[in-house]
DONU-522035 format. One record per residue (C-alpha): x, y, z; residue in one letter. Coordinates in Angstrom, 1 decimal, decimal comma, always signed. Layout:
NODE_X_Y_Z_A
...
END
This chain:
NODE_+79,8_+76,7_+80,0_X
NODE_+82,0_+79,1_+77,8_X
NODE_+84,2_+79,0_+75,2_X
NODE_+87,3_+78,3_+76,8_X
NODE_+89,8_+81,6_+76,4_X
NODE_+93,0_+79,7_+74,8_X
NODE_+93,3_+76,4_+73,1_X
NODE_+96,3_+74,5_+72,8_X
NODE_+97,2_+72,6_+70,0_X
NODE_+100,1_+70,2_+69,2_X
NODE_+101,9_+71,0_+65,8_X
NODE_+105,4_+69,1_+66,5_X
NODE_+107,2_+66,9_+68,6_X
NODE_+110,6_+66,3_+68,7_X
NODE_+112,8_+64,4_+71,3_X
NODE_+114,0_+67,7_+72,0_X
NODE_+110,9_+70,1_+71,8_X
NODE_+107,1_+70,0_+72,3_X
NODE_+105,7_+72,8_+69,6_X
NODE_+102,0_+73,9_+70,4_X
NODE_+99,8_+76,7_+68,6_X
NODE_+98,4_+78,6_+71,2_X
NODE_+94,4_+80,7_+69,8_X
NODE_+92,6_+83,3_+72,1_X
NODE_+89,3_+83,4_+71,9_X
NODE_+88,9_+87,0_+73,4_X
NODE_+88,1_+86,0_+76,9_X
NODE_+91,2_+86,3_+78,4_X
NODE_+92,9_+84,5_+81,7_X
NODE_+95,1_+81,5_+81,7_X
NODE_+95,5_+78,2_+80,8_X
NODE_+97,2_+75,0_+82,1_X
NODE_+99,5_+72,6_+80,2_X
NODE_+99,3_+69,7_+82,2_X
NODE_+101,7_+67,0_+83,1_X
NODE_+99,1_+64,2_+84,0_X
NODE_+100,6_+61,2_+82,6_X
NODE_+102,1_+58,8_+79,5_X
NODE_+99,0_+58,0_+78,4_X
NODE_+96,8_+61,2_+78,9_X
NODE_+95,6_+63,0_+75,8_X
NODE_+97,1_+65,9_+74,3_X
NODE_+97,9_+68,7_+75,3_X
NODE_+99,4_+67,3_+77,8_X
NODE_+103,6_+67,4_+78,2_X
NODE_+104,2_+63,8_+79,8_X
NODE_+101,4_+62,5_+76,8_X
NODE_+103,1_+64,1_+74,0_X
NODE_+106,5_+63,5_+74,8_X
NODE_+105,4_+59,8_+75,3_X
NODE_+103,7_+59,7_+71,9_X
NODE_+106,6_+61,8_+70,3_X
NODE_+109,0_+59,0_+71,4_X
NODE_+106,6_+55,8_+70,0_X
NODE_+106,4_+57,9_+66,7_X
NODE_+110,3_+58,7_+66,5_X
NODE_+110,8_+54,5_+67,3_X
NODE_+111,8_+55,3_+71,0_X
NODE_+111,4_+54,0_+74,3_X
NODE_+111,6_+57,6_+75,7_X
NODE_+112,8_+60,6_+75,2_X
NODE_+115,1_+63,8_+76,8_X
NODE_+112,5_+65,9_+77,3_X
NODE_+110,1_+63,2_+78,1_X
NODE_+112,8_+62,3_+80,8_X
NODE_+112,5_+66,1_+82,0_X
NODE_+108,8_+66,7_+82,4_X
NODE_+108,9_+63,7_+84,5_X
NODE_+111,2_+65,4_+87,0_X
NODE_+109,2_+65,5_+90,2_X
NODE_+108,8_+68,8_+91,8_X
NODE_+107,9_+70,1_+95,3_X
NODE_+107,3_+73,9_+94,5_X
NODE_+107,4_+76,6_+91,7_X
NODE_+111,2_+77,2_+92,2_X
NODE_+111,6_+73,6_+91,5_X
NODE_+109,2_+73,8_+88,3_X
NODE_+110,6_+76,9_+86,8_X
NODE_+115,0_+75,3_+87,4_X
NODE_+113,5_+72,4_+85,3_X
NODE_+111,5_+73,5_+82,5_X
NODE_+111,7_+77,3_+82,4_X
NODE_+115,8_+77,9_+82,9_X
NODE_+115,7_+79,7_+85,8_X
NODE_+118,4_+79,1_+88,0_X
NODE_+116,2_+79,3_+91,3_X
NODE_+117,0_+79,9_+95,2_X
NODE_+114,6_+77,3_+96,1_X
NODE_+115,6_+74,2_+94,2_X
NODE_+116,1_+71,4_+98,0_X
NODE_+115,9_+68,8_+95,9_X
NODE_+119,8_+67,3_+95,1_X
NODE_+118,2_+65,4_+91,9_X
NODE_+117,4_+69,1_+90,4_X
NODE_+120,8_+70,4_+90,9_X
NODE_+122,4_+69,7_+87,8_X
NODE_+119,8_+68,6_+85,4_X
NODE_+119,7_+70,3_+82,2_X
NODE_+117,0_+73,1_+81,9_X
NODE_+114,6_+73,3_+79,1_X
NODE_+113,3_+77,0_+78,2_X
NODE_+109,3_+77,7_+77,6_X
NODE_+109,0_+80,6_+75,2_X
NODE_+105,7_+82,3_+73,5_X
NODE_+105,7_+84,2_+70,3_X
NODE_+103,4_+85,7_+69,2_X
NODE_+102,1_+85,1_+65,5_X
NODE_+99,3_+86,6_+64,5_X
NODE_+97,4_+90,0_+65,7_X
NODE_+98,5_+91,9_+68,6_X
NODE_+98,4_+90,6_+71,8_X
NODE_+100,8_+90,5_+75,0_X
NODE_+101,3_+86,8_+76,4_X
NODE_+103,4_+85,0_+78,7_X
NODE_+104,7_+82,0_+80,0_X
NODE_+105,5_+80,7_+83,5_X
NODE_+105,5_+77,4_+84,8_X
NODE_+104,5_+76,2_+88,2_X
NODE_+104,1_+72,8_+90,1_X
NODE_+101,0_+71,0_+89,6_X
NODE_+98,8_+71,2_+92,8_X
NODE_+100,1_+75,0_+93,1_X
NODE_+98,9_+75,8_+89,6_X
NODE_+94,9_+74,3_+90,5_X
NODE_+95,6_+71,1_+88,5_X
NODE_+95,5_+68,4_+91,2_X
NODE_+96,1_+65,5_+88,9_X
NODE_+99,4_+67,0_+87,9_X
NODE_+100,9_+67,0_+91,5_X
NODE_+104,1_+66,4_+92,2_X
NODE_+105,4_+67,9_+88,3_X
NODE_+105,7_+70,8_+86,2_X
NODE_+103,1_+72,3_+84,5_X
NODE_+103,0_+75,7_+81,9_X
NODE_+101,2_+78,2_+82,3_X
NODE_+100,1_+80,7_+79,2_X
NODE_+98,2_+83,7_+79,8_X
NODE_+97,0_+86,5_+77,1_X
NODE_+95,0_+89,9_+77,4_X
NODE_+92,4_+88,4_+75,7_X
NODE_+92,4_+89,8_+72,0_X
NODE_+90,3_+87,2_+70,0_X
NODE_+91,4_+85,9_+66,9_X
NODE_+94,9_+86,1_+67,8_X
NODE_+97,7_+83,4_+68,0_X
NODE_+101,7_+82,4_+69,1_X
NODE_+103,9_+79,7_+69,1_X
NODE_+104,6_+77,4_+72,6_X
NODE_+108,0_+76,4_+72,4_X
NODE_+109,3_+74,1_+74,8_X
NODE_+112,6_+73,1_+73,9_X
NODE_+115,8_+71,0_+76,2_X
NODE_+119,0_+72,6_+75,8_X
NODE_+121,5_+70,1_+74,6_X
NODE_+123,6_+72,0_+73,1_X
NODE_+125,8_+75,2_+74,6_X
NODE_+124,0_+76,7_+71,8_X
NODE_+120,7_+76,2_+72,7_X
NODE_+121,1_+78,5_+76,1_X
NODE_+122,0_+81,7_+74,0_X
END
């Protein structure tokens, strides 16, 4: 098996924000962030918030509290933890909770890359049904990296 295109690699957690350090390899494609569980390894977002909260002293967190919103579709996924204010958010729970914003920049090299998110099943990871997941994709320029930032708003700062 290959060298898988981009790694993912935790460099902060905050109650607030999940920082990862994203490196193409130079095969280009996709990768999933998942949202598995409290006790999966990293990367992971329900894992490292959990693990963010036991090293800040805490029983939980805000943003562990928002990856744990359950989803039903990629409307759903992007109102909670990409800022969208989506058409197809049914569920009343997702109505007023506070969006988080997912943001990729790049660091080193040149390379285009992007961030969506998506629900679980939808995105191909079955085990993270039911929640949001991220999505990063590059064009596959090796040796290059960016920043993940995924950060709550909590402040009428933050949404600017």
């Amino acid at each position: 098996m290959g060298q898988q295109a981009i790694t993912i690699v935790l460099i902060d957690a905050t109650p607030y924000r999940l920082r990862y350090r994203l490196t193409d390899f130079g095969n280009g494609g996709n990768v999933i962030l998942t949202n598995r569980g409290l006790a999966e390894a990293t990367p992971d977002l329900r894992g490292d918030c959990a693990r963010a909260a036991a090293a800040n002293g805490m029983a939980g967190t805000p943003l562990l509290t928002q990856v744990s919103l359950g989803v039903a579709n990629q409307a759903e996924a992007r109102h909670v933890l990409n800022g969208h204010n989506e058409a197809g958010v049914q569920t009343p729970a997702l109505a007023n909770v506070i969006r988080a914003h997912c943001r990729v920049v790049g660091r080193t090299g040149r390379n285009d890359w992007d961030v969506d998110v998506n629900e679980g099943f939808a995105a191909g990871d079955a085990p993270s049904t039911g929640f949001p997941v991220v999505l990063v994709g590059s064009d596959g320029v090796a040796g290059t990296t960016a920043i993940l930032d995924i950060h709550l708003t909590h402040t009428h700062h933050d949404s600017q």
